[in-house]
C-alpha positions as CSV (number, residue, x, y, z in Angstrom):
1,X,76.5,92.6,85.5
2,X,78.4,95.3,84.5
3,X,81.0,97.8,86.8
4,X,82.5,100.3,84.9
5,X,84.6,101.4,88.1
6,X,86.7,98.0,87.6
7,X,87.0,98.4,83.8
8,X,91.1,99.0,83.2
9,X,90.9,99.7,79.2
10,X,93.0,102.2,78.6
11,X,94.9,102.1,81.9
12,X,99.0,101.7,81.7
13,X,100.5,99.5,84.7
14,X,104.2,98.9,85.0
15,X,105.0,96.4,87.5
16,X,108.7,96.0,88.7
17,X,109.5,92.3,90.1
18,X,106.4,90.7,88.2
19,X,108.2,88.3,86.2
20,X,106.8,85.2,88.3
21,X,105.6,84.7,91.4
22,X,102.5,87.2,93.4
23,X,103.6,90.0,90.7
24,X,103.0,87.7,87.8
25,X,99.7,86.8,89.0
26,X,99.0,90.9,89.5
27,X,99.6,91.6,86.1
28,X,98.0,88.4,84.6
29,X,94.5,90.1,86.3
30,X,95.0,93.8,85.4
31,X,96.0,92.6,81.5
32,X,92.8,90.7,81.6
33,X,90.8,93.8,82.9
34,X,91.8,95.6,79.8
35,X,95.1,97.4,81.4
36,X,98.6,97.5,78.8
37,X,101.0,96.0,80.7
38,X,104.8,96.9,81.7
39,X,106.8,94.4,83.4
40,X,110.4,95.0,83.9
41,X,112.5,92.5,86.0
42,X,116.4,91.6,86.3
43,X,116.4,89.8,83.8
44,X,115.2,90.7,80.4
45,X,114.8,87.0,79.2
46,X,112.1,86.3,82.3
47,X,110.4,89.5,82.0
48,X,110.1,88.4,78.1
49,X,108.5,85.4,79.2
50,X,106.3,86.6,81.4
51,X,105.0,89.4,78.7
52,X,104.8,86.8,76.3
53,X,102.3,85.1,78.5
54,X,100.1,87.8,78.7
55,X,100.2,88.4,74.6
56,X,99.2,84.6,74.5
57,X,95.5,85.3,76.0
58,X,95.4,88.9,74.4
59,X,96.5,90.9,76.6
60,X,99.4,94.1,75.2
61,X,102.6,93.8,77.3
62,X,106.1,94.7,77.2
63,X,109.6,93.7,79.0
64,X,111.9,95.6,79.9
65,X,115.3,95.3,82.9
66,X,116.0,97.1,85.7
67,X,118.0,96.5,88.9
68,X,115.0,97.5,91.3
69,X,117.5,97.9,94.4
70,X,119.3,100.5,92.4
71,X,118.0,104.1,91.9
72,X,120.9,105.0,88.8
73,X,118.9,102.0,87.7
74,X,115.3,102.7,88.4
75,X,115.8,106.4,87.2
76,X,116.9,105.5,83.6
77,X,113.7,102.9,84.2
78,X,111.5,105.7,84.4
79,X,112.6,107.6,81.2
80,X,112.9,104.5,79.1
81,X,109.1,103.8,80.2
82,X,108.2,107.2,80.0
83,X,108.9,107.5,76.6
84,X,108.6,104.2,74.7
85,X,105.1,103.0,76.8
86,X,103.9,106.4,77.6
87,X,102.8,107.8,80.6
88,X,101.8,105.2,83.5
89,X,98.3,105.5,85.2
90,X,99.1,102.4,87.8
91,X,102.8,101.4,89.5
92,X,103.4,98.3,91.4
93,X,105.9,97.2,93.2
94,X,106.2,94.0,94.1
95,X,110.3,92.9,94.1
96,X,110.6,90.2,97.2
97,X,113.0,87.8,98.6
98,X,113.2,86.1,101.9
99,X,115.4,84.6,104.1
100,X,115.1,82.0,107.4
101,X,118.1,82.8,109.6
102,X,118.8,83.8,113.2
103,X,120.4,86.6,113.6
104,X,123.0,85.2,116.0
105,X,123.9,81.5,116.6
106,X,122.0,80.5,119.4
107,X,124.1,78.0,121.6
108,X,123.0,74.0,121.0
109,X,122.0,74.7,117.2
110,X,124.0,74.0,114.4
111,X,123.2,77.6,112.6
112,X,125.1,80.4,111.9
113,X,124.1,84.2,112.1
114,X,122.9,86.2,109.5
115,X,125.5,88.4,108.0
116,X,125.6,92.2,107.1
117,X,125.7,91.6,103.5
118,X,122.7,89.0,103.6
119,X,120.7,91.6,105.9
120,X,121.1,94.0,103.1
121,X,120.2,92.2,100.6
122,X,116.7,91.8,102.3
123,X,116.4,94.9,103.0
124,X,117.2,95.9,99.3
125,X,114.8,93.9,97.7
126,X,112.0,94.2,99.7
127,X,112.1,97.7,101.2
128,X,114.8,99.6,99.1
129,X,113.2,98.4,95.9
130,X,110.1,100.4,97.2
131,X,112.0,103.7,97.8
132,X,113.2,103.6,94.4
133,X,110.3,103.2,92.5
134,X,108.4,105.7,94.6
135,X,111.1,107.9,93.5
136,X,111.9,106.9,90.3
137,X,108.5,107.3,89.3
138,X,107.2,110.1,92.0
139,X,107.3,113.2,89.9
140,X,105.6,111.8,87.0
141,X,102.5,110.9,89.5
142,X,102.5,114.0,90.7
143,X,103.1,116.2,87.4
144,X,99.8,114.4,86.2
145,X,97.9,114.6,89.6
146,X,96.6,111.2,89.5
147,X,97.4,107.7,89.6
148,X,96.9,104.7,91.8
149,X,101.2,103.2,93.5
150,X,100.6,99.7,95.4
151,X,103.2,97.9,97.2
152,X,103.8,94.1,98.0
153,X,104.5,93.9,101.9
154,X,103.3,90.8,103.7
155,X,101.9,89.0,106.7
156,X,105.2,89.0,108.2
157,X,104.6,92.9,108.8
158,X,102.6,92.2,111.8
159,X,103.3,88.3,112.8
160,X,107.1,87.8,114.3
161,X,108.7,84.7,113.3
162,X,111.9,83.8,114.6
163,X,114.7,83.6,112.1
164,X,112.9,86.2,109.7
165,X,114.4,89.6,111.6
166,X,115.2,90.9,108.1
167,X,112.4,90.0,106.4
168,X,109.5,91.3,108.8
169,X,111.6,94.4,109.7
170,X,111.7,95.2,105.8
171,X,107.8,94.2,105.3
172,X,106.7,96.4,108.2
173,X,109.0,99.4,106.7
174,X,106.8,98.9,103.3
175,X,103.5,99.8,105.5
176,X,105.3,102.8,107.3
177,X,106.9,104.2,104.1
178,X,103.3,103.3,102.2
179,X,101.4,105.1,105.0
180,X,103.7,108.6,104.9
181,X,104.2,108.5,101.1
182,X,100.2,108.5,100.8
183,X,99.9,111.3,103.3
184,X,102.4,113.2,100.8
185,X,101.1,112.6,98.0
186,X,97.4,112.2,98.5
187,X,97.3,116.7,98.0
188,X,98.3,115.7,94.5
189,X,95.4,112.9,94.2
190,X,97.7,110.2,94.0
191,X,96.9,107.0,96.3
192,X,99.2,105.0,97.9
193,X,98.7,101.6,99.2
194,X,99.8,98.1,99.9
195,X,98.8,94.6,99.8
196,X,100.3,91.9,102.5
197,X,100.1,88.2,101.4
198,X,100.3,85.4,103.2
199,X,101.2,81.7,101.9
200,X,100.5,82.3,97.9
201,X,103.4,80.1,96.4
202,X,103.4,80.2,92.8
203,X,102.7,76.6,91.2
204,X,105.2,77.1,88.2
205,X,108.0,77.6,90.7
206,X,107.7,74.2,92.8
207,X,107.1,70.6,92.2
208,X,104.0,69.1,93.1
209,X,105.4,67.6,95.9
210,X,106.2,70.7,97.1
211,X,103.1,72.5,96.7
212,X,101.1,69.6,98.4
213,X,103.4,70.3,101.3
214,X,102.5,74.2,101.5
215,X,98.7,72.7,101.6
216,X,99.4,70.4,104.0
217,X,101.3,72.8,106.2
218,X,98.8,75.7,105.5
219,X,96.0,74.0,106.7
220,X,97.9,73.6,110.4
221,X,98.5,77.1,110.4
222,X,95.8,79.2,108.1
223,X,92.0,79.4,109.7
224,X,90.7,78.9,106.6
225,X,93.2,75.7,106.2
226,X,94.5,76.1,102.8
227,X,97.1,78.6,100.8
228,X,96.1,81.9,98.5
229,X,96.1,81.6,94.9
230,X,98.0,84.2,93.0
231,X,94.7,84.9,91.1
232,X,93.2,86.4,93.8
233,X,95.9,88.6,95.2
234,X,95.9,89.8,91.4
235,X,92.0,90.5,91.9
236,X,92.8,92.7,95.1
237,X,95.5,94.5,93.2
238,X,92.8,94.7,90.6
239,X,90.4,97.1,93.0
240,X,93.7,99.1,94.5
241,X,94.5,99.7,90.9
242,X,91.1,101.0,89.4
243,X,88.5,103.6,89.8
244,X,86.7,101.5,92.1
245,X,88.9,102.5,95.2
246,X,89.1,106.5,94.5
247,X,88.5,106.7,98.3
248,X,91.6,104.9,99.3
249,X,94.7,105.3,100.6
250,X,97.7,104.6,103.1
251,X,95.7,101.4,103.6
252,X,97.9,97.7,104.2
253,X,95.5,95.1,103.0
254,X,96.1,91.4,104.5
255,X,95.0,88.8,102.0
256,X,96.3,85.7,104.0
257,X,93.6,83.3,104.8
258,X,93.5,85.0,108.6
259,X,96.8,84.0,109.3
260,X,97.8,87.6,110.8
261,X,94.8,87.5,113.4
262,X,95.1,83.9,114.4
């Protein structure tokens, strides 16, 4: 059965933050839909690593660095892309970082607040990052009047935790600032969008120990009693990404096992 709508030759992605983890598994699926692949990361060494990967089964990828919570940064990004892998059809990204801590001490607990330099740092790299590859990237997009931008928020956007103020306040601002950028740009046929995971840890980055505990602890807490794979967040990114979902835009999409309705 063929869909031509899903086919991705051709199709340049760059993907900020996809060294490992949910942005790893995004570009693993869009190489393997035929799309060249651009992942730029902090470091140079894990980005190579991670394009190396992709080379391995086929797939055309390159590496380069950027400091995504930087625009200086994200802005000589954009030229060094522009001009040595052409221009982009797809832009995701997918920077993260999390953090468990109350904002205050509460009184009985041995815990300290959360400090103004560690409630930045969220911020930065899950809600800044976002901002600056918007921008970075933005007038490109729009000079060419068409291209697909998808942002990582997550489940944390509309289910409160205690101890993750920072974290949900920065997830939620990626639907906001998803939702008006896709307004703004949408004139322009540009689409804006974002995907919000749940539990998907990434199996290279734990022990097995670990991971077993994530299973054990998803099936408490998930209705459908087990954690995502990275695959399949890649396979969502996949539709976002290609000509399959012209018709959408300003659009948060849960993949979380239920977790944000239960």
């Amino acid at each position: 059965m063929n869909f031509p709508e899903f086919d991705m030759a051709g199709r340049k992605v760059l993907l900020i933050g996809a060294a490992r983890g949910i942005g790893k598994g995004i570009a693993a699926v869009l190489a393997e839909a035929g799309a060249d692949i651009a992942i730029a990361s902090l470091n140079l060494e894990s980005a190579t690593t991670a394009v190396k990967e992709i080379q391995s089964h086929g797939g055309k990828a390159v590496a380069y660095a950027t400091d995504a919570t930087r625009y200086a940064d994200m802005e000589r990004l954009a030229a060094e892309v522009l001009d040595s892998f052409g221009p982009i059809d797809v832009l995701v990204n997918c920077v993260g970082d999390s953090i468990v801590k109350p904002l205050v001490a509460r009184p009985g607990l041995s815990e300290t607040g959360m400090s103004e330099s560690e409630w930045r740092f969220i911020m930065d790299v899950n809600l800044t990052q976002v901002f600056t590859g918007c921008k970075a990237f933005g007038a490109h997009f729009l000079q060419q009047r068409r291209g697909s931008i998808i942002n990582l928020s997550g489940v944390a956007a509309v289910r409160a935790g205690a101890t993750r103020s920072a974290y949900s306040a920065a997830k939620a601002g990626v639907v906001s600032f998803t939702e008006v950028m896709a307004l703004e740009w949408a004139p322009f046929h540009v689409r804006v969008n974002a995907i919000a995971p749940g539990s998907v840890p990434d199996p290279t980055q734990m022990t097995p120990e670990e991971l077993s505990k994530r299973n054990a602890l998803a099936a408490s807490r998930v209705p459908l009693a087990r954690v995502g794979h990275l695959r399949e967040v890649g396979l969502l990114a996949l539709y976002l990404a290609c000509d399959a979902s012209a018709f959408v835009t300003g659009q948060t999409w849960s993949i979380d096992g239920g977790a944000s309705i239960s």
